[in-house]
SEKOLTI-71956 format. One record per residue (C-alpha): y, z, x. Coordinates in steps of 0.5 Angstrom, whole numbers, plus 500, padded with zeros to 3 digits. Layout:
! residues N
(site (Y,Z,X))
...
This chain:
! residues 353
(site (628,733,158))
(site (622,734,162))
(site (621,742,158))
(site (622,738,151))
(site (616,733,154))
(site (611,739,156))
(site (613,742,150))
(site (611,736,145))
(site (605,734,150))
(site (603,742,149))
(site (603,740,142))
(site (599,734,141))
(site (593,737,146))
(site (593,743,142))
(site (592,739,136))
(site (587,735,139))
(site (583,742,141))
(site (584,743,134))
(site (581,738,131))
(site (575,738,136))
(site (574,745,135))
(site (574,744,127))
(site (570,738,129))
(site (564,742,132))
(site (565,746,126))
(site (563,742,121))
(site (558,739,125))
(site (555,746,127))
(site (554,747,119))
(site (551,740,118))
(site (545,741,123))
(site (545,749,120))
(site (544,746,113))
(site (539,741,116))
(site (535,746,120))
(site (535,751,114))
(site (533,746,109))
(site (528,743,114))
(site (525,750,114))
(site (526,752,108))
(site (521,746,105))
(site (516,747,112))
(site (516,754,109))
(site (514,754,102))
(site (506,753,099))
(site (507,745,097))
(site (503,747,090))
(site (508,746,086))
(site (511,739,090))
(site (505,737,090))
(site (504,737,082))
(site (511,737,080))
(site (514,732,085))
(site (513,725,081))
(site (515,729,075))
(site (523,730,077))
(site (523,724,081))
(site (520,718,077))
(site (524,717,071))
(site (518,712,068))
(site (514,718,066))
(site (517,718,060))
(site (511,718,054))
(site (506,723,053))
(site (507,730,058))
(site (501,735,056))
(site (502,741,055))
(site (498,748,057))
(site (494,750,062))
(site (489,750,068))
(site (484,747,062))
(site (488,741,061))
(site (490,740,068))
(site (483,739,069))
(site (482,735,063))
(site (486,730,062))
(site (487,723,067))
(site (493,721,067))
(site (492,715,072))
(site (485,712,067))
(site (491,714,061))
(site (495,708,064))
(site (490,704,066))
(site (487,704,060))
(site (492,703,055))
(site (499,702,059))
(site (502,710,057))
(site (505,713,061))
(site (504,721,062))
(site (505,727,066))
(site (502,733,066))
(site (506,740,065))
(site (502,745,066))
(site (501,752,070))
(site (494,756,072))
(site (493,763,068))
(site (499,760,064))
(site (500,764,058))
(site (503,761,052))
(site (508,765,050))
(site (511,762,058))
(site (510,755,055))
(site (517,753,050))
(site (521,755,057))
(site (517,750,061))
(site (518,745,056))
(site (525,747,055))
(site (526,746,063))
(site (522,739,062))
(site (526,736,057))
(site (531,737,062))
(site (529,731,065))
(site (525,727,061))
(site (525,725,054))
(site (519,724,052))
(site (515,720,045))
(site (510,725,044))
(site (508,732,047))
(site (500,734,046))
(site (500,741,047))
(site (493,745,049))
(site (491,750,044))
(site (484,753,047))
(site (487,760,048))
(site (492,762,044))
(site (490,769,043))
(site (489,771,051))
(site (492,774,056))
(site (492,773,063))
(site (493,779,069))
(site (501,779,070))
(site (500,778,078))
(site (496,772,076))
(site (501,769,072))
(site (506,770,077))
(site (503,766,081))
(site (500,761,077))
(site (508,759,074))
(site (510,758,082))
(site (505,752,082))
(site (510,751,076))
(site (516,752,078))
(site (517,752,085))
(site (519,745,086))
(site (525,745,081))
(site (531,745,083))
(site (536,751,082))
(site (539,751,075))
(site (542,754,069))
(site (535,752,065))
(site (532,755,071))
(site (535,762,072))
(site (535,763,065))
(site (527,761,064))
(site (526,766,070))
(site (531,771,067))
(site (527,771,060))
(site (519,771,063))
(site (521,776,068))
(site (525,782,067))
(site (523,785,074))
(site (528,783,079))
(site (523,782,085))
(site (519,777,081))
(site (526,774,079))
(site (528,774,086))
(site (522,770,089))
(site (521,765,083))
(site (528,764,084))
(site (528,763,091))
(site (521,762,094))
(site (523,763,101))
(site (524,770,100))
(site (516,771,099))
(site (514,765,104))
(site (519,767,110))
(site (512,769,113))
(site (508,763,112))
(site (508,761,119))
(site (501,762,121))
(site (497,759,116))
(site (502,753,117))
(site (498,747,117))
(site (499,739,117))
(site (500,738,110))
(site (506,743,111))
(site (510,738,116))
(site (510,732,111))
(site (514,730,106))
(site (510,725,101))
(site (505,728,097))
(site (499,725,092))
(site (503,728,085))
(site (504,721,084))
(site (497,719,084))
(site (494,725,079))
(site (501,726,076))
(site (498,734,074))
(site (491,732,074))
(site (487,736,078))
(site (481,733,080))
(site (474,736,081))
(site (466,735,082))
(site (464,741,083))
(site (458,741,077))
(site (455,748,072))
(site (451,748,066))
(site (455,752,061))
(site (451,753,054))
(site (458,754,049))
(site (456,756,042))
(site (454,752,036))
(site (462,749,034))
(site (465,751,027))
(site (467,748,022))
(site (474,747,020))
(site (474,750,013))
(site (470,756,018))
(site (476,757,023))
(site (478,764,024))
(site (486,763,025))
(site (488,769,028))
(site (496,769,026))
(site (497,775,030))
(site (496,772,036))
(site (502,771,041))
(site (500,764,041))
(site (502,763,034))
(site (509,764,035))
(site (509,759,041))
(site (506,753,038))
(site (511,753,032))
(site (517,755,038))
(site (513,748,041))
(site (513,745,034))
(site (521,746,033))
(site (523,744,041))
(site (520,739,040))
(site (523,736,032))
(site (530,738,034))
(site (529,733,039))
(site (526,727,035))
(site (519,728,039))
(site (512,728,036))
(site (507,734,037))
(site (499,734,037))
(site (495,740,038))
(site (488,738,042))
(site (483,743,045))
(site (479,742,051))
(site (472,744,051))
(site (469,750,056))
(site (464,754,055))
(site (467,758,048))
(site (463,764,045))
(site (462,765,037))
(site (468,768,036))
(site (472,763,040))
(site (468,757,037))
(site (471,760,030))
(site (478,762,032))
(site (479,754,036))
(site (476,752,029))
(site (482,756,026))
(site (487,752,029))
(site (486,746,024))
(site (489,751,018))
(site (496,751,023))
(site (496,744,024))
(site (496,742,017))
(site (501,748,016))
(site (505,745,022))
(site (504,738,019))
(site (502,735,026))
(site (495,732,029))
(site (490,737,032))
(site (483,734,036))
(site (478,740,038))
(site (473,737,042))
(site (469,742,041))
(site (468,739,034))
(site (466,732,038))
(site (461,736,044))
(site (457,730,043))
(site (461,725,048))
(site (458,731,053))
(site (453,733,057))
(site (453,741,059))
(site (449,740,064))
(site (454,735,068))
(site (461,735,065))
(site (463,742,067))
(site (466,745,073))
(site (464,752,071))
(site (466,755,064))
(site (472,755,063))
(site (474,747,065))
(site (471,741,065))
(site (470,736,072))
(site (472,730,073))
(site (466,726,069))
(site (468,730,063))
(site (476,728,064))
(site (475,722,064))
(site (471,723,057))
(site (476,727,054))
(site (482,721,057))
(site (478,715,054))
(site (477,719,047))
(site (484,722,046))
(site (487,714,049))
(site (483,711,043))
(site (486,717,039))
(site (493,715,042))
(site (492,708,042))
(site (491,708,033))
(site (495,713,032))
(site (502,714,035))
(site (507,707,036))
(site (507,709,044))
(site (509,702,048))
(site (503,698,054))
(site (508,698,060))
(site (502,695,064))
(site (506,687,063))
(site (513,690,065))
(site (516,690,072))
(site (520,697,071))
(site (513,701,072))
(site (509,697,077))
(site (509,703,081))
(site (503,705,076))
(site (499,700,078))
(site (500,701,085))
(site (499,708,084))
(site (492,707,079))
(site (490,704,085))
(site (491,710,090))
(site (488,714,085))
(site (481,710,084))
(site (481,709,092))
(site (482,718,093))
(site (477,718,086))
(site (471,714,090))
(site (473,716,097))
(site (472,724,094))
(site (465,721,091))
(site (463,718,097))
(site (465,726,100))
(site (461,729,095))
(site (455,725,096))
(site (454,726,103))
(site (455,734,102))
């Protein structure tokens, strides 16, 4: 009696170490999951969360998202948008961003959004960026999606090499050594994209002297650029999915030849059956002395003037719904705000320079 006793007692207390081991277990895997994600996030360069964090997380961004590159990120406000005429928009955009990476962007997007209208920047559809700078440039882009099919299959078709896949696909991979150059901002976990939704505010000032615009029955479309094949890519994502498509062009400092192949722009819109604004064709709502951060980007005097032209645009145009009087979108109000607060105290900063 006593042995069967011992024996089942053996039993129960080997049971419970059992569990407990399985317990700590479990538990050892939690916490590791946690420290590696902890140092995962500490880890990588916040680029990307920073522009795309409000993007992938706010469900109201829902209207307009713009399109292109380093031009349009610092041409267009999406907070003045709003507060202007209650549209909701979103900036999607990398730098040194060729056209022929953005309908696999936009593919991507759509996967989390749908929405009215996408306004595609246009103003260098023929050139070509270094390809070290393009990988960089599509990090600030890419880094803060989650791990998808879209993605691995975005990633696989931009970039053949294996190495450049790898690090796209798993950031870490080249930010393992990032521990020197951490700072504050690398520890915590809110970011301000939920201010600038893409926008890139600068007061650096440069006077440019762009050449005298062309007219559109000037234009030189340039048919065999790379860019053209994307466009109509754009154009075709786009119908298929029930969104509107227009074609803008930021201003800089373009040359004679740029002047006329922008201006040639207008022959494939109309071909397209979709809008183009080229703002070089309205140079006079600019002050070149003023306006400008260098010669390939307006600053945030010119952002503000090519928001109020393309909202008055959008606003006559498009049957795009005022969400200023709705509940759901008061976090756009509380986020305007905090916008125009940065914008005065990033002013007052630059005053006292």
């Amino acid at each position: 009696m006593c042995s069967i006793m011992s024996e089942s007692w053996n039993m129960t207390r080997n049971k419970k170490k059992t569990i407990i081991k399985t317990l700590a277990a479990v538990i050892a895997i939690v916490l590791g999951v946690m420290l590696a994600h902890t140092i995962h996030f500490t880890l990588l360069r916040k680029a990307s969360y920073n522009r795309m964090e409000d993007f992938l997380h706010n469900k109201t961004n829902e209207d307009v998202l713009f399109v292109g590159n380093s031009t349009i990120m610092d041409g267009v406000i999406p907070a003045e948008l709003w507060n202007a005429h209650g549209i909701t928009s979103y900036i999607l955009c990398a730098e040194y961003n060729d056209m022929d990476r953005e309908p696999m962007m936009l593919r991507m997007a759509l996967d989390y959004c749908k929405p009215k209208l996408v306004v595609l920047n246009v103003d260098n559809y023929w050139g070509k960026s270094e390809p070290e700078n393009t990988l960089i440039g599509y990090h600030e882009f890419v880094d803060a999606f989650p791990l998808s099919e879209t993605k691995i299959r975005t990633v696989c078709e931009l970039y053949p090499d294996n190495a450049a896949r790898a690090e796209l696909l798993v950031p870490l991979y080249i930010y393992h050594d990032r521990w020197k150059e951490l700072g504050n901002n690398d520890f915590r976990k809110r970011n301000q994209s939920r201010l600038f939704k893409g926008f890139e505010l600068t007061l650096e000032v440069q006077q440019i002297e762009p050449a005298a615009p062309v007219a559109p029955e000037n234009g030189n479309l340039l048919e065999s650029a790379y860019g053209i094949e994307s466009i109509k890519k754009i154009v075709s994502i786009c119908r298929d999915r029930g969104i509107d498509v227009m074609l803008v062009t930021v201003p800089y400092e373009a040359n004679e030849e740029e002047m006329a192949l922008t201006a040639g722009v207008h022959k494939l819109a109309d071909a397209l059956e979709v809008p183009y604004i080229n703002f070089f064709d309205r140079m006079d709502l600019f002050d070149t002395a003023a306006d400008f951060k260098d010669i390939n980007h307006v600053n945030l005097y010119g952002a503000e003037k090519v928001t109020e032209a393309l909202g008055e645009y959008l606003a006559e145009h498009y049957d795009l719904p005022d969400h200023r009087s709705e509940e759901a979108y008061a976090s756009w109000h509380e986020d305007y705000e905090d916008y125009r607060a940065y914008r005065e105290e990033a002013l007052s900063d630059k005053e006292e320079e």
